[in-house]
N, C-alpha and C positions, 0 to 999 in steps of 0.2 A: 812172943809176938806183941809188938806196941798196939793198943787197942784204937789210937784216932788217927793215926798216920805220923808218917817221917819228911819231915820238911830241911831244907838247906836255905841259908839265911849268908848270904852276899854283903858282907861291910866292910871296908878297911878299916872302922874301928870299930870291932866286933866286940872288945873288949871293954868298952862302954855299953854293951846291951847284955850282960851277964846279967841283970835282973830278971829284964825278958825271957831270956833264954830259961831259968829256973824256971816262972811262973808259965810259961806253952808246961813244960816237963814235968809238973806238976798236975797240971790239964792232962797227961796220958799222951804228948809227942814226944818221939824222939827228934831231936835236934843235931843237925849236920854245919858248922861254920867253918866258912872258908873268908876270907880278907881281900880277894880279886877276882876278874873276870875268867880268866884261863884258868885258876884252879876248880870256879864252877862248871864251865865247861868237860874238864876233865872228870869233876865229882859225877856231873846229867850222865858220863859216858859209860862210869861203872855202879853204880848204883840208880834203880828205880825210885825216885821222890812222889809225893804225892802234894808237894807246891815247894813253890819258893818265894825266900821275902830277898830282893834285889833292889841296892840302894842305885840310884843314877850315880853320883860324884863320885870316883874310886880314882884312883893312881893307876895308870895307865889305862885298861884296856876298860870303855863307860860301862854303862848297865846299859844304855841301848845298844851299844853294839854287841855286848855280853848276851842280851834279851835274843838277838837275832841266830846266834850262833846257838843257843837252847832249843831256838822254836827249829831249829833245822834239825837238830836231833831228834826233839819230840813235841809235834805242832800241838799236842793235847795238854801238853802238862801247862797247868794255872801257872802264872807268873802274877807276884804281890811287887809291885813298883814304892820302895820307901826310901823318902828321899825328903830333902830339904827344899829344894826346888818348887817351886810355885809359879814358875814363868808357863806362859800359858802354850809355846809352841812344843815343850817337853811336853807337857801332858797330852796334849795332839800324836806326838809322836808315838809315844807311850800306848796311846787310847788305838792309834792306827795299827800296830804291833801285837794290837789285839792280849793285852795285859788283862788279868781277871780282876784286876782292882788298882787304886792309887794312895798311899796315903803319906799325908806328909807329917814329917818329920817338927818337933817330937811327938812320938807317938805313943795312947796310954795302950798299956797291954790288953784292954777288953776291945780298943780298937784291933789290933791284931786276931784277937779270939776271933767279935765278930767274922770279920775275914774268911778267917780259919772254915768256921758254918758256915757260910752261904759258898765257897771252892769247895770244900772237899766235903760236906756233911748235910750239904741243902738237898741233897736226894731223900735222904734215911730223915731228918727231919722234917720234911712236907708228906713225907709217907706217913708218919708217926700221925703227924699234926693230922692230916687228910682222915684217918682213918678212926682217929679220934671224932671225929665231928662226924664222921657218917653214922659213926654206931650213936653219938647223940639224937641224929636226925634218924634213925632208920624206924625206930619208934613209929613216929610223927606221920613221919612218908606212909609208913600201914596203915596205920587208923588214917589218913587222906583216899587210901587205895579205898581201903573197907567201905567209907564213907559218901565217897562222891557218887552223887545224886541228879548232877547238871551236864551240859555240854562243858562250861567255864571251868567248872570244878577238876572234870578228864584234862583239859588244856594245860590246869595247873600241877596236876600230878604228872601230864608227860612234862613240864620244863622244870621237876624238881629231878625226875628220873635221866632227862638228859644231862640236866648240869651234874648229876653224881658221877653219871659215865665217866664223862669228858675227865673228868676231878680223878677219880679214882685210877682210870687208865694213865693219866702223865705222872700219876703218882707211884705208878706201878706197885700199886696196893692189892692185895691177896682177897679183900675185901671184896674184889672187883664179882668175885664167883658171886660172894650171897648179893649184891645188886642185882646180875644178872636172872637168879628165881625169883626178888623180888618185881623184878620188872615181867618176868614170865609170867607171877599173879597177878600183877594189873594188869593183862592183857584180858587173861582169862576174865575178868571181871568186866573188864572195857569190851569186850564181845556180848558179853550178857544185857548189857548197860545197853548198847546197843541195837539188842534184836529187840529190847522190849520197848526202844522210843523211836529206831530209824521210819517208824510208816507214821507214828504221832507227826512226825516234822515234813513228812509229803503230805499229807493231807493238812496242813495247818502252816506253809513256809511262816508266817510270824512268827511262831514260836521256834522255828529252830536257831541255831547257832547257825552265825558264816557261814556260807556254802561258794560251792564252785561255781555255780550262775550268780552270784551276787559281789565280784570283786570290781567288775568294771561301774556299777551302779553305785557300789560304798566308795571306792579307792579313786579308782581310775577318772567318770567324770568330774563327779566335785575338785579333783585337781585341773581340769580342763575348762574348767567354770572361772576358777580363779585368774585364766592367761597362763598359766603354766603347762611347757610341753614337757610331755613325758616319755620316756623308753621303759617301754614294758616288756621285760624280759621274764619269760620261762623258761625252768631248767629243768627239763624232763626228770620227774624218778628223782627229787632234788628230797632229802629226808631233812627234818628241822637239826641233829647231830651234825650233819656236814653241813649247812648252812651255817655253823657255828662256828668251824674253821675257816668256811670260806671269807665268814664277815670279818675275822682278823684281819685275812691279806685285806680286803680291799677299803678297812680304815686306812690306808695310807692315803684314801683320794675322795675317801665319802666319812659324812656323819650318818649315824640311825637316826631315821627321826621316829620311825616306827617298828615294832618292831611284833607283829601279830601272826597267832595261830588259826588256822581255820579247817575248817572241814571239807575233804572230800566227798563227793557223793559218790555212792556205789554202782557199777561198779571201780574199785580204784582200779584203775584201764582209761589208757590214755583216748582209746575213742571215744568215751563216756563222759569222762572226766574235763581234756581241757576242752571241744570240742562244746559242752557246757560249759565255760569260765568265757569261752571267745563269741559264744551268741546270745548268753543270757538267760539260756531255757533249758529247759531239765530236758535229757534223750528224748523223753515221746513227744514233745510239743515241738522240737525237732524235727524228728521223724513226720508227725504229724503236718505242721506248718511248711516247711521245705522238703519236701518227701527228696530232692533231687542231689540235695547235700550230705544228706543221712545213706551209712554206709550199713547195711545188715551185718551181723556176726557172719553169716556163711559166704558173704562176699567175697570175690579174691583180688578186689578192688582195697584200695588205699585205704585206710577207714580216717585219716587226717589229712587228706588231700582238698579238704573243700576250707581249710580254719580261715584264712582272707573273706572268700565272700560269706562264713559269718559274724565275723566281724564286722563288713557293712550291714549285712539284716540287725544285728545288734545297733549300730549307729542310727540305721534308717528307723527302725523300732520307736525311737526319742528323740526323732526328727533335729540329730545332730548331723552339719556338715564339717565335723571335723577331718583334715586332709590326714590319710594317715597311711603307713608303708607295714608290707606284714613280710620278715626274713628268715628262713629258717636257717640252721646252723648247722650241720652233720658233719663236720671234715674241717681240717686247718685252713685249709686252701677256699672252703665259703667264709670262715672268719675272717681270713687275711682279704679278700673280694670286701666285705661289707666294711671294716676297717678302713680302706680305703673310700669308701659313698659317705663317711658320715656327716664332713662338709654338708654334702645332702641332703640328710636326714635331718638337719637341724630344721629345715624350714617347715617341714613335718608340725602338727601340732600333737602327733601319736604315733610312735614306733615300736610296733611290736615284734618283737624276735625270739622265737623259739631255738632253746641250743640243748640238743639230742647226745650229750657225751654220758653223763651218769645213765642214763637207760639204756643207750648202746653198754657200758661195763658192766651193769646188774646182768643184761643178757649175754654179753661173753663170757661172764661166771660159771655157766650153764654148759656152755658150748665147749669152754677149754679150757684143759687143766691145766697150764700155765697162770692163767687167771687164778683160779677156784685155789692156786696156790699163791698168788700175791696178794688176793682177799680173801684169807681166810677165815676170817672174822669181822663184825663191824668196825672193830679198832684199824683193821689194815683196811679196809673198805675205805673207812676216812681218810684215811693216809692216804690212799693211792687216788684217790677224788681230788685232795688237797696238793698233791703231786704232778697233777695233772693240772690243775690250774695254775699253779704257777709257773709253767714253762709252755702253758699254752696261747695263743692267739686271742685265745676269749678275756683275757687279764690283759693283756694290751686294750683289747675295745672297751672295756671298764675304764679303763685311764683316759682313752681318746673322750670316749664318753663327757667323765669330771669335767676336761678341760673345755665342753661347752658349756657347762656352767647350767643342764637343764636334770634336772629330776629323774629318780629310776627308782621303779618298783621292780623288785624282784620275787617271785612265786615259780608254784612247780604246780603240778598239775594230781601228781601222789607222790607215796612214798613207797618203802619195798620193806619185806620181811626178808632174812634168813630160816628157812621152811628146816624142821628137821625129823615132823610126825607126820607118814604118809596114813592118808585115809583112802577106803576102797570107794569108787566109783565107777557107775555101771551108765553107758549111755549110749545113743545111734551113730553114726555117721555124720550128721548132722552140727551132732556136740558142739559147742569149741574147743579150744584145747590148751583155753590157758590154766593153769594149774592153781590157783586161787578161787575163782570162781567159773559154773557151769552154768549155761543156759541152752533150752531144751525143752521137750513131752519124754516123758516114760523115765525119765532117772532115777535112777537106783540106789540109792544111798541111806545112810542110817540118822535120820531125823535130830538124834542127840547131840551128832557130830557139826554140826551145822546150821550156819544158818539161814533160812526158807525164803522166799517172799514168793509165796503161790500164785499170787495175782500181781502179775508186773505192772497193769496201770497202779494198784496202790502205791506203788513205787514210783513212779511218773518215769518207768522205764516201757520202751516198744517191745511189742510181744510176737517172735518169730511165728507164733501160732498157736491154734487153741487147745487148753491144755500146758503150756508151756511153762515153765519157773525156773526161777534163779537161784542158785543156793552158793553160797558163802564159807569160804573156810576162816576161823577163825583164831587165835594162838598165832602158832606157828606153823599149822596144818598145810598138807598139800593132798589134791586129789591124784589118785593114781590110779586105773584101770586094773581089772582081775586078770587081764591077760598078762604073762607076766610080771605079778606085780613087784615080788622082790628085787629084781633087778630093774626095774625103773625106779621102783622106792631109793634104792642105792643112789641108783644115774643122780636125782633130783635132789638129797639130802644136802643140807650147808647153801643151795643155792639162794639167791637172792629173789626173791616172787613179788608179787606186788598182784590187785584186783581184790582182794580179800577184806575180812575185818579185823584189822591190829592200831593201834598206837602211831605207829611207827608207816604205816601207810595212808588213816586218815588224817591227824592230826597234823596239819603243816604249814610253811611258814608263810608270810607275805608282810616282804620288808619295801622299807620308802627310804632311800637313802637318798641324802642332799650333800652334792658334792662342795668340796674344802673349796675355799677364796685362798688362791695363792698368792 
């Protein structure tokens, strides 16, 4: 068995590249020549190649027509275009035929090698290479994990632990396992980090890091100060790893200008969380201040049905009259609707839109195993987040977007765990019932497993009553009821949860992209 692969090499003067031919065969190819188009054709039909070097100029039958009759047989196999030709509608044609390379004639044989690696050997060499450098970095990445001390510090350990992902994963590197425990002890660590600073940063907002009541005050006016109108879009349950595919697609119409981490406040829950990001104030001064907009945990009311009018109490607050539109997004058909208005919206000096698809799939994970098997993992979680914006309505309004030429912040409001350790929790009727975090009187739970906040004002969260507290799962943990617990531990295992204390649901993105001048 040849060790790098069998290639077929297309020339009518074949017997002028008998050097070549030696020096691949020497490299570990076996080498296939043929003199014409219809004998390669005949070669693609009985033998599997793993590329081909196809000259354009032949005696009768071209290389591009040769090229065309290949890809009919097998639209995957690489085709190496070598030719003498340097007219620039060949190469067009060539590059449209979707050719894996061009090179022109004469050519040195390390050009061809090159070649050779990046068609047939760029997988096993960026795995090699990839996996080389992590075990360089994996060192570095612990003692950061060990060591971080700050909010800044956490920020930088999640965007070395994300870019490894992302690396390791298209590298389909084996390596991928030991990242994933190493990122299971930064969490463990980032939950500790946590319990012992999240009440230091309520009682003392200067000192904490970014939070979710401070994006329109950092980001949002200072842009609105300048004359510049903005679209302020959030993408519910949007995690910094998928914001990292998303930002590929939508360089085709935007630059980053920025590109920043910040903190969710607890709990990560969306009536907590954007509900603070859209009025400027932490839940109890909410609750407190507008009693009529604040939705209780046991409510069977909306608990984001009130986000527009706080976003004027936020405006009215800094005594701005900036004009501004607030749309939310649940369904193709309110995309394709606001797509249409955006003519509109430009005269806006603030458009904010919330769009519900990533929290809507984190919760169909849950619900059905169709899902729970197209994301089985945060690898295919990306993918199918990444799949979905590009055949959706919401990548068209990004582009409608660009083509006004006005600014767009993009944030989420949390992010989500894949839960896989069920912890026991004992509580009333009352409960909630989301599986990350509990708020309540009388719960039952094992102190070590979790994390407390006994007095919800220290938290500057509202307190369903006295006696009440919040407790936090942490890791990967979820909470699950003594009534049959094993089979709901089951039901919920690999799901994707969100409300808790992890990485991967405080720590998240808010980007300022400024669209391209076409």
């Amino acid at each position: 068995m040849n060790k790098n692969g069998t290639l077929l090499w297309v020339d009518d003067e074949i017997d002028l590249l008998r050097a070549h031919i030696l020096f691949l065969e020497n490299k570990g190819y076996e080498v296939d020549t043929v003199t014409n188009g219809l004998d390669a054709i005949e070669s693609c039909r009985n033998k599997s190649y793993d590329l081909i070097l196809l000259d354009e100029h032949m005696m009768g039958m071209s290389g591009l027509e040769t090229l065309s009759h290949i890809k009919e047989t097998d639209p995957n196999l690489p085709v190496v275009m070598v030719t003498k030709s340097e007219e620039e509608n060949i190469m067009d044609q060539a590059i449209g035929s979707k050719i894996a390379d061009y090179l022109i004639k004469p050519v040195h044989p390390n050009q061809i090698l090159l070649s050779l690696k990046k068609n047939i050997h760029k997988r096993d060499i960026v795995t090699a290479e990839t996996d080389r450098s992590y075990r360089e970095n994996f060192a570095r990445l612990s003692a950061s994990i060990n060591d971080s001390m700050t909010a800044d510090d956490w920020t930088g350990v999640y965007r070395q632990l994300v870019y490894w992902e992302l690396e390791l994963k298209e590298a389909d590197s084996s390596m991928h396992e030991i990242l994933t425990m190493q990122k299971a002890d930064a969490n463990a660590a980032f939950g500790k980090f946590i319990s012992r600073n999240y009440l230091s940063w309520m009682k003392d907002r200067s000192k904490s890091p970014v939070m979710s009541p401070d994006l329109f005050r950092k980001w949002v006016f200072p842009a609105l100060d300048n004359g510049e109108k903005v679209f302020f879009i959030v993408m519910d349950n949007l995690r910094y790893d998928q914001w990292r595919m998303l930002g590929t697609e939508l360089s085709e119409y935007f630059t980053i200008g920025e590109e920043e981490l910040y903190y969710s406040i607890l709990p990560t829950a969306t009536q907590y969380s954007r509900n603070a990001i859209f009025s400027g104030l932490m839940p109890d001064q909410i609750s407190r201040m507008f009693p009529d907009l604040w939705v209780d945990e046991d409510s069977e009311e909306g608990k984001n049905l009130n986000e527009a009018p706080l976003i004027q109490t936020h405006l009215d607050r800094y005594r701005r009259r900036n004009r501004f539109s607030y749309n939310k997004v649940n369904d193709s058909a309110a995309a394709d609707k606001l797509l249409g208005q955006i003519n509109n919206l430009t005269a806006n000096d603030l458009n904010v839109i919330v769009v519900n698809f990533t929290d809507i799939l984190s919760h169909s994970k849950t619900d059905s195993r169709m899902m729970r098997e197209l994301a089985n993992d945060d690898a295919a979680y990306r993918s199918l987040v990444l799949s979905w914006f590009r055949h959706s309505s919401i990548r068209e309004l990004f582009r409608a977007i660009a083509a006004t030429g006005q600014k767009v912040m993009i944030t989420t409001d949390h992010g989500s765990i894949s839960v896989n350790h069920a912890i026991r929790i004992a509580g009333d009727r009352t409960t909630n019932t989301n599986l990350r975090y509990k708020v309540g009187k009388n719960l039952g739970f094992n102190p070590k497993e979790v994390f407390e906040i006994a007095e919800p004002a220290k938290a500057n969260l509202p307190s369903p009553g006295i006696s009440a507290s919040y407790i936090f799962c942490t890791e990967a943990d979820y909470f699950v009821y003594q009534n049959n617990f094993n089979n709901y531990a089951s039901y919920y295992k690999e799901t994707f949860q969100h409300g808790g204390v992890s990485l991967e649901e405080m720590i998240i993105p808010f980007i300022i992209l400024n669209p391209k001048k076409k």
